[in-house]
C-alpha positions as CSV (number, residue, x, y, z in Angstrom):
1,X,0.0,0.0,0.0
2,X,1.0,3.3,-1.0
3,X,2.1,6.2,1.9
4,X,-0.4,8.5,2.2
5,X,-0.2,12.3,1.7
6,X,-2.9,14.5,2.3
7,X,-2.5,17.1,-0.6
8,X,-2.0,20.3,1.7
9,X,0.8,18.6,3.3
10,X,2.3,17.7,0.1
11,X,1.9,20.8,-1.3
12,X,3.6,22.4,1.7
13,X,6.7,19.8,1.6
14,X,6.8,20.3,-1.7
15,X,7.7,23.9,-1.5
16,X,9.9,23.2,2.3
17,X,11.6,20.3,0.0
18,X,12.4,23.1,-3.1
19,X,13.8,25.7,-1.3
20,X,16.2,23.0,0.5
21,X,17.3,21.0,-2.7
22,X,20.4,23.6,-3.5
23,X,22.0,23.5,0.0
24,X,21.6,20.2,0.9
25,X,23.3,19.2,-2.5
26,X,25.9,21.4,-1.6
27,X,26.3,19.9,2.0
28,X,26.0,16.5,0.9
29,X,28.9,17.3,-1.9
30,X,31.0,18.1,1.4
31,X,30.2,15.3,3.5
32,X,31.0,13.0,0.7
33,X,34.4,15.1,0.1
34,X,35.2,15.1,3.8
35,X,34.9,11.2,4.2
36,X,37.0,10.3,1.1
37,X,33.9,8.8,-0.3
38,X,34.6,10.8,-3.4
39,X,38.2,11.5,-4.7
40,X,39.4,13.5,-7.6
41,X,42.4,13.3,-9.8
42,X,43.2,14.9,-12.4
43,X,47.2,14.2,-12.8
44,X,47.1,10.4,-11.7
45,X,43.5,9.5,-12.8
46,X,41.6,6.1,-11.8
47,X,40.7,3.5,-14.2
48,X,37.0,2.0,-13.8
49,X,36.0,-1.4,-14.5
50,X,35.0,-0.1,-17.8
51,X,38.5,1.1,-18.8
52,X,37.5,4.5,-18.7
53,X,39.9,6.7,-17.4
54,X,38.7,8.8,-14.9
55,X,39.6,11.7,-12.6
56,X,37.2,10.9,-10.2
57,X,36.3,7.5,-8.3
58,X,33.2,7.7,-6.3
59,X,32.6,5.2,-3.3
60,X,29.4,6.0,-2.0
61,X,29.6,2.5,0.7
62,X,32.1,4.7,3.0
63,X,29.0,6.7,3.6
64,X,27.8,3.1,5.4
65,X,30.4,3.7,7.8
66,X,29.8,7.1,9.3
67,X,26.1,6.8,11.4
68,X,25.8,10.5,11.4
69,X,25.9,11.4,7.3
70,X,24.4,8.0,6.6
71,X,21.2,8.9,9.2
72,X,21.2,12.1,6.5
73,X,21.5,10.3,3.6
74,X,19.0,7.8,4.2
75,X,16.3,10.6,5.3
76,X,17.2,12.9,2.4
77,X,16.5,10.0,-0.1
78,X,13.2,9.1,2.2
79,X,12.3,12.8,1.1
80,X,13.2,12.8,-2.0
81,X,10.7,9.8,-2.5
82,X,7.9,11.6,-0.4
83,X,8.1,14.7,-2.9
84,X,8.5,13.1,-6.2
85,X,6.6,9.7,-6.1
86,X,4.4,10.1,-3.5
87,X,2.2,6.7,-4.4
88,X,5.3,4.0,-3.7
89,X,4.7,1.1,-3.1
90,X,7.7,-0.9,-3.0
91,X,11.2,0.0,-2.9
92,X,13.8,-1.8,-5.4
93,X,17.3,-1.8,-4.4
94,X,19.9,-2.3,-7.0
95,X,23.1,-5.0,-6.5
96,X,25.3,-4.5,-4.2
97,X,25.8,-1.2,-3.4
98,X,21.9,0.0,-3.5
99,X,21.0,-3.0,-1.4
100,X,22.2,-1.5,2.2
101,X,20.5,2.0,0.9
102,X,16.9,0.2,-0.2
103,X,17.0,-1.2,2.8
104,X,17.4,1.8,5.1
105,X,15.0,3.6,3.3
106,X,12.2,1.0,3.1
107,X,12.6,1.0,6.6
108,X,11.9,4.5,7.2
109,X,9.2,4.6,4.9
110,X,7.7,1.4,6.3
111,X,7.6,-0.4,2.5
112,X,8.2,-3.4,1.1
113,X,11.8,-4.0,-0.1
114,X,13.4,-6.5,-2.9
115,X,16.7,-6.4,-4.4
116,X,17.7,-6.9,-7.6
117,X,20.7,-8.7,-8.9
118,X,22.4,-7.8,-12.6
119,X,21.8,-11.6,-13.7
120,X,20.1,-14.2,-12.3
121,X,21.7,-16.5,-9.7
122,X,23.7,-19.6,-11.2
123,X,22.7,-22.0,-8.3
124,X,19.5,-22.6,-6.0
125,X,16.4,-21.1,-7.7
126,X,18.2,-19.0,-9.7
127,X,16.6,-15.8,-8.6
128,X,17.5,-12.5,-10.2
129,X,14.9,-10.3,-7.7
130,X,15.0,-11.5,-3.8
131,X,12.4,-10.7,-2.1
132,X,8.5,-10.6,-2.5
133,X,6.3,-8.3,-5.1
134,X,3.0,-8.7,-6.7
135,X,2.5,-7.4,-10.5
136,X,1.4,-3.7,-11.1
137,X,3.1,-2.2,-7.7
138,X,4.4,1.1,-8.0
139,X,7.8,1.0,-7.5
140,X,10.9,3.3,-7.1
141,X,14.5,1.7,-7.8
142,X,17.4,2.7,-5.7
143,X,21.1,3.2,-6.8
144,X,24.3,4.3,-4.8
145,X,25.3,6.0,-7.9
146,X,24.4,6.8,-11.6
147,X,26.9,6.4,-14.4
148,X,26.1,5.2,-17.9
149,X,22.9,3.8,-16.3
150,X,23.4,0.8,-18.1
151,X,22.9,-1.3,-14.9
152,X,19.6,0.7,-13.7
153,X,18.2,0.1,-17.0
154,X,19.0,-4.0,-16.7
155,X,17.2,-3.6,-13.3
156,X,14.3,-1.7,-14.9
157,X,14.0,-4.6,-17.6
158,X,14.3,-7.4,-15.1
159,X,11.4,-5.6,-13.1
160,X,9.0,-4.9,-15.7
161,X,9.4,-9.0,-16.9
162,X,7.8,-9.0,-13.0
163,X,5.3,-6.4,-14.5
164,X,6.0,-4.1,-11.7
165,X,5.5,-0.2,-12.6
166,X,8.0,1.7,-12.0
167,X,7.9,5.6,-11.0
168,X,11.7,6.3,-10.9
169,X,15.0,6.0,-10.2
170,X,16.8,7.7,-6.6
171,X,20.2,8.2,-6.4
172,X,23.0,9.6,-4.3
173,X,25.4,10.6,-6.7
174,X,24.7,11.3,-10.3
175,X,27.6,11.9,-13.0
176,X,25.5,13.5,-15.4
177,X,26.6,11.3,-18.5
178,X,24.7,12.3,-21.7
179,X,24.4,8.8,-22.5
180,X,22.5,7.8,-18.8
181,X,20.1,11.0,-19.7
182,X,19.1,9.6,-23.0
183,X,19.0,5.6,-21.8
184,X,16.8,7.1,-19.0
185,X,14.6,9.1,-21.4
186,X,14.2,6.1,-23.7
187,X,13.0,4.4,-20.9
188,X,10.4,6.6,-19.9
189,X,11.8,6.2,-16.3
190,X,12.5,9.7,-14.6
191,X,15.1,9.8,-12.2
192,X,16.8,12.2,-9.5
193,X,20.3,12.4,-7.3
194,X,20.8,14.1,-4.3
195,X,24.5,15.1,-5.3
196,X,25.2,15.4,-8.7
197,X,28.7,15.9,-10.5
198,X,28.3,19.5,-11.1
199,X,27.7,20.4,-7.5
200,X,30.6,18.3,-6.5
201,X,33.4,19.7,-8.4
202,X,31.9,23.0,-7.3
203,X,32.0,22.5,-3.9
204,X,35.8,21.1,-4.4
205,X,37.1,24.2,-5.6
206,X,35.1,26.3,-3.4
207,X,36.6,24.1,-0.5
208,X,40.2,24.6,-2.0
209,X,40.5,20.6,-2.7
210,X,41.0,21.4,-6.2
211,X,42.5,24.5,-8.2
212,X,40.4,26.1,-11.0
213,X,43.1,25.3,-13.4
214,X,42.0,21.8,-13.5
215,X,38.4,22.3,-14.0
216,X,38.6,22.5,-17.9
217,X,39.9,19.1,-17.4
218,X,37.3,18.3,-15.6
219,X,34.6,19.4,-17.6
220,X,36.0,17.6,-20.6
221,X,36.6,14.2,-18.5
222,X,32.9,14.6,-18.6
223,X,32.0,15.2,-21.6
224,X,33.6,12.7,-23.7
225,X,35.2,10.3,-20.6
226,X,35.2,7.0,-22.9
227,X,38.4,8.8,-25.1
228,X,39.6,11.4,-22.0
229,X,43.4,10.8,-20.9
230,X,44.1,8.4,-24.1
């Protein structure tokens, strides 16, 4: 069963929720700074599963480890769900790293919670979703992080073969790749970050971690980050 709102209240968190978006993205790009959670890189860049070269690595389980920002994260993403898709149902977490974070905030929404795996399992029963849902539940999927949103669309596939409708995606951390927007707009599935690339980098010179010097490199990184540093 969905939470429910009464509209006034809505409306009135709506606006309270609004007006708090810009700072709490800011705050949350400096708690994520402060704990190492996110590092950046521009002289001796990372290397991602993918290959890619990158100036930045972003490991959002850290967050797991320090109660205080993690009580905030989960509550901020609880919010983020009460604003924008106020009729969940269920709450989807994504393998591995969005399983502790559906968890949390099923918990504090007091909804049911399944978690998805990127393929089935090779032993047992084979299972791909854990957990219980019913076709036609409204559901919201959650993700530590949004890159090329190839994995979140795999999870929105497996889902819908359950026939589950699903409202959107919630995220921590969103890079912003042009290719995750248009995957995401394909799939008709809207989705939303409480921290997004932009806001970090910001919030790293601002808080002298990086130099201005290196944000064209930066910027760039983003842009094209499949061919950046070859």
């Amino acid at each position: 069963m969905a939470f429910f709102v009464p509209l006034i209240n809505r409306i009135t968190f709506g606006y309270y929720f609004a007006t708090l978006m810009a700072n709490n993205n800011q705050f949350i790009a400096e708690r994520l700074l402060q704990i190492d959670a996110v590092k950046l890189n521009v002289e001796n860049p990372y290397t991602w599963a993918s290959g890619w070269k990158s100036p930045i690595y972003c490991d959002n389980r850290k967050i797991l480890s320090y109660p205080t920002i993690r009580d905030h994260i989960k509550s901020e993403l609880s919010n983020l769900i009460f604003d924008k898709f106020p009729d969940t149902e269920l709450i989807a977490g994504v393998a591995t790293a969005g399983i502790a974070w559906g968890a949390l905030v099923a918990d504090q929404l007091k909804l049911p919670f399944i978690y998805v795996r990127p393929t089935p399992k090779e032993h047992g029963l084979g299972n791909q979703i854990e957990g219980q849902c019913i076709p036609k539940q409204k559901t919201i999927i959650i993700e530590d992080l949004i890159s090329t949103g190839k994995s979140s669309i795999k999870v929105v596939d497996a889902l819908k073969q359950k026939e589950l409708e699903i409202l959107g995606i919630v995220s921590i951390f969103n890079y912003g790749f042009k290719e995750a927007v248009s995957a995401f707009d394909a799939a008709g599935v809207p989705q939303h970050s409480l921290c997004n690339y932009e806001q970090l980098v910001k919030t790293a010179i601002e808080k002298n971690i990086i130099s201005e010097k290196v944000l064209d490199n930066l910027i760039s990184w983003r842009e094209n980050p499949s061919v950046w540093g070859k």
